[in-house]
C-alpha positions in Angstrom: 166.5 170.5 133.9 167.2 173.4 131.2 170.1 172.0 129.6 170.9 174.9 127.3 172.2 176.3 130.9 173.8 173.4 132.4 175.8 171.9 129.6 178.7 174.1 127.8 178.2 171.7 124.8 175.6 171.8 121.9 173.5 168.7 122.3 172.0 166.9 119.8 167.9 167.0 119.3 166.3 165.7 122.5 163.8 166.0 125.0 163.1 165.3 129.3 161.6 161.6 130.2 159.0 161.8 133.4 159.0 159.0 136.0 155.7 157.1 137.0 154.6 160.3 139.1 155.0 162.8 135.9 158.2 164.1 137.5 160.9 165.0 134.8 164.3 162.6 135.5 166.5 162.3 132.6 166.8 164.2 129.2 166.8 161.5 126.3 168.3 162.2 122.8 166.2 161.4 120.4 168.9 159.5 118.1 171.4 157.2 118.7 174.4 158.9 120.6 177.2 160.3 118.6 180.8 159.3 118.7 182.6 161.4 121.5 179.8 162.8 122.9 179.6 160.6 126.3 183.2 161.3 126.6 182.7 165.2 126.5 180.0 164.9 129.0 181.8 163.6 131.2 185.1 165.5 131.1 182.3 168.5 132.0 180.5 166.2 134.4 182.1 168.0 138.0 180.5 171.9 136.6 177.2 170.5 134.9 175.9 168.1 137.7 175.3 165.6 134.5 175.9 162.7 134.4 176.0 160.4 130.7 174.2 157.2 130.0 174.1 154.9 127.2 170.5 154.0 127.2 169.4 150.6 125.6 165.5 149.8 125.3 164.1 146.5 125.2 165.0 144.3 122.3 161.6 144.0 121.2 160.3 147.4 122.5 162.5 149.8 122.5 160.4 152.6 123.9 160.5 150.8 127.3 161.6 151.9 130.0 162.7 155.7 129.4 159.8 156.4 127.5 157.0 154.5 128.3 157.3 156.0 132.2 158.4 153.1 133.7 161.0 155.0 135.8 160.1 155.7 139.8 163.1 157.3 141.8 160.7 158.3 144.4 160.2 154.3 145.3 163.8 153.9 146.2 165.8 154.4 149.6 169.6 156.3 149.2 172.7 154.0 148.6 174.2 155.7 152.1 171.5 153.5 153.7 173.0 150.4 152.9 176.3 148.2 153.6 177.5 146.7 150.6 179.4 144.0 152.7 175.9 143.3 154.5 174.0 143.2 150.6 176.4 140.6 149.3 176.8 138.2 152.1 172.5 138.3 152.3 172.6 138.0 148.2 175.1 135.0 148.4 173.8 133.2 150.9 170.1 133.1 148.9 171.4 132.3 145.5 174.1 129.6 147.1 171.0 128.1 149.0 173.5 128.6 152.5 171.1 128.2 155.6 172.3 128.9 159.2 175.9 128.8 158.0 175.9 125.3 155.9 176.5 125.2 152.5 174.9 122.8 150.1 177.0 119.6 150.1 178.1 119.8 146.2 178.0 123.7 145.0 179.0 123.6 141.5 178.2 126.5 140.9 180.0 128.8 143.1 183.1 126.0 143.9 185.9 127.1 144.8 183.8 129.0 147.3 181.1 127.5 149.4 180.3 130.5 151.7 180.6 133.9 151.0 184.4 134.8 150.4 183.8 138.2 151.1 184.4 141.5 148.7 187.7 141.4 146.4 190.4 143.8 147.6 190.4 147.3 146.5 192.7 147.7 143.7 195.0 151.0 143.2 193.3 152.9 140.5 195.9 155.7 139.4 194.1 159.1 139.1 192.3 160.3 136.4 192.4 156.6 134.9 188.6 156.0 135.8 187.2 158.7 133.3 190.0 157.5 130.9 189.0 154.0 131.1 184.8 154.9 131.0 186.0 157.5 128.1 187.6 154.9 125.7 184.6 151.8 126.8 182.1 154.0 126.2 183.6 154.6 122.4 184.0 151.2 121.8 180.5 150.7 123.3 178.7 152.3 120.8 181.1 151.4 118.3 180.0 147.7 118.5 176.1 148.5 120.2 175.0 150.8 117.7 171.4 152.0 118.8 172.5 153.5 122.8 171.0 157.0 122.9 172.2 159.6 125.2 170.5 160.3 128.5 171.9 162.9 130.9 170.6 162.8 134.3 171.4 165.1 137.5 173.3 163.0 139.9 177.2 163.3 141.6 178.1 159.6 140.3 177.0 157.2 138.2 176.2 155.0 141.1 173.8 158.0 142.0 172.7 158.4 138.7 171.0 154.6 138.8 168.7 155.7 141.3 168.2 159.6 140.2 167.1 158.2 136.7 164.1 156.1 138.3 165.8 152.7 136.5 164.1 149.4 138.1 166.2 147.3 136.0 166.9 144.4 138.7 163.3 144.5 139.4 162.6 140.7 139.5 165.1 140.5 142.3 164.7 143.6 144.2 162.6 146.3 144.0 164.4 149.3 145.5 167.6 150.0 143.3 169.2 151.8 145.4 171.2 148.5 146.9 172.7 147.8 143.7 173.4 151.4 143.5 175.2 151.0 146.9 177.6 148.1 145.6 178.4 149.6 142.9 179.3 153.0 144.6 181.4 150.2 146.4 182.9 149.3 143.0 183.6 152.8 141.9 185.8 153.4 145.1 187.2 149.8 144.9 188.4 149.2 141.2 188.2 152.7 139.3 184.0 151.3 138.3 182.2 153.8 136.4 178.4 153.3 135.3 178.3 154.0 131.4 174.7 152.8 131.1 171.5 151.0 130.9 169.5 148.8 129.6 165.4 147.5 129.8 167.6 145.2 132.6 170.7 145.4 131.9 173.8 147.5 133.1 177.0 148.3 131.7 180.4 149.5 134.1 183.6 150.9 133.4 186.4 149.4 135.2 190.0 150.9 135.5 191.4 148.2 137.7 190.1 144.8 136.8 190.9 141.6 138.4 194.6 140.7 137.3 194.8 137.3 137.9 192.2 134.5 138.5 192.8 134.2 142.5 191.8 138.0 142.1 188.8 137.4 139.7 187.3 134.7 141.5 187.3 137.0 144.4 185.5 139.4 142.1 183.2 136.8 140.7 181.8 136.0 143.7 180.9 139.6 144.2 178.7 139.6 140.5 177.9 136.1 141.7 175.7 137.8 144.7 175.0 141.3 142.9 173.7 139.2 139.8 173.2 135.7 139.9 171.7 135.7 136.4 175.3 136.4 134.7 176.5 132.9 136.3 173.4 130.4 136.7 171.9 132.0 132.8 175.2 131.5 131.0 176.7 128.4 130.2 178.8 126.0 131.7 176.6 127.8 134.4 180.4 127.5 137.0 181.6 130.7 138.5 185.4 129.5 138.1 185.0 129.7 134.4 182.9 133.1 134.3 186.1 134.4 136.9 188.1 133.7 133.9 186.5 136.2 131.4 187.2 138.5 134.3 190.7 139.0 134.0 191.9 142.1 132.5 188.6 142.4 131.4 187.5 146.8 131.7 183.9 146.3 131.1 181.3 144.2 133.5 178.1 143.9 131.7 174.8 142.5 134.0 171.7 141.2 133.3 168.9 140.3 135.5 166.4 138.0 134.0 
């Protein structure tokens, strides 16, 4: 990836990250992104191929995953394989314990819903206010994250760019990201979603049309329920009605797979 001839703009110091097979996937800056620069590489996203990423290492070492080669793209199937419908009815019925259609008896957790609800509604996203929205989180983000550093990797969307960058964050629950990829590709079509970046096992979205009300968000929360169980059953009072609260209004969803 010769970024002096695919980017317009003058990037800071920097250098490519290889995946597990020694194939170059991302370019990583070396320091901590600078204000405004995720914002410019995306407005230039549609002519470079580029897509940004605020990359987090793990809390106690940092170097892992983008530089320690912990990255495998070549592992994962494509998102076009998968049904995002099919994904979260299979994820919900294995964290909600549901067998052959039955419920537990008492589900706190999930109450109101027992079974799978099925996704939210799309929301209308008015044009151009995805990029706005991932343009002024992304800012904030590293307002109030200080550390992200910049990775720029060659993928259409930043669904795509999950699997093109060889990230295995949810790896303790599923080894091929490409079905998260696939639901949030769902997400980015659905609510205005946009990936701003990653973590050791953590990601961070963009979203230009979040839930507006809680019969909405619960809808929603259902849907993080299944894609990441860990943001409900780690986080206390452990009830999906109360996480559907934070929901509302809310333009970032953050995950975290344990």
């Amino acid at each position: 990836m010769d970024l002096r001839e695919t980017s317009s703009l003058r990037l800071p110091a920097g250098h490519m990250v290889s995946s597990e097979e020694e194939e170059p996937v991302l370019w990583l800056s070396e320091a901590p992104a600078s204000p405004g620069l995720w914002s410019r590489m995306l407005a230039e996203h549609l002519r470079s191929g580029l897509w940004p990423l605020l990359l987090e290492g793990h809390h106690h070492e940092p170097h892992r995953p983008w530089e320690s080669q912990e990255l495998s793209p070549s592992c994962f199937s494509h998102l076009t394989e998968h049904d995002p419908e099919e994904l979260l009815t299979t994820w919900w019925n294995y964290y909600a314990h549901v067998e052959d259609g039955v419920a537990p008896s008492n589900p706190l957790e999930t109450a109101p819903f027992e079974l799978w609800p099925g996704r939210a509604p799309a929301r209308e996203v008015r044009p151009g206010a995805a990029e706005e929205t991932a343009s002024e989180c992304a800012e904030l983000l590293m307002e109030h994250r200080a550390g992200s550093r910049l990775g720029l990797v060659r993928a259409g969307s930043g669904a795509e760019a999950m699997t093109a960058s060889g990230w295995m964050g949810p790896l303790n629950h599923d080894n091929d990201t490409a079905v998260f990829a696939c639901v949030v590709a769902d997400w980015e079509r659905r609510f205005g979603a946009r990936v701003l970046g990653m973590g050791f096992a953590t990601l961070t979205l963009s979203v230009a049309a979040p839930p507006a009300d809680l019969d909405q968000a619960l809808r929603v929360a259902g849907g993080h329920f299944a894609f990441c169980p860990d943001n409900v059953l780690q986080n206390p009072p452990y009830r999906l009605q109360d996480y559907a609260e934070l929901l509302i209004d809310r333009p970032v969803w953050d995950f975290w797979w344990d």
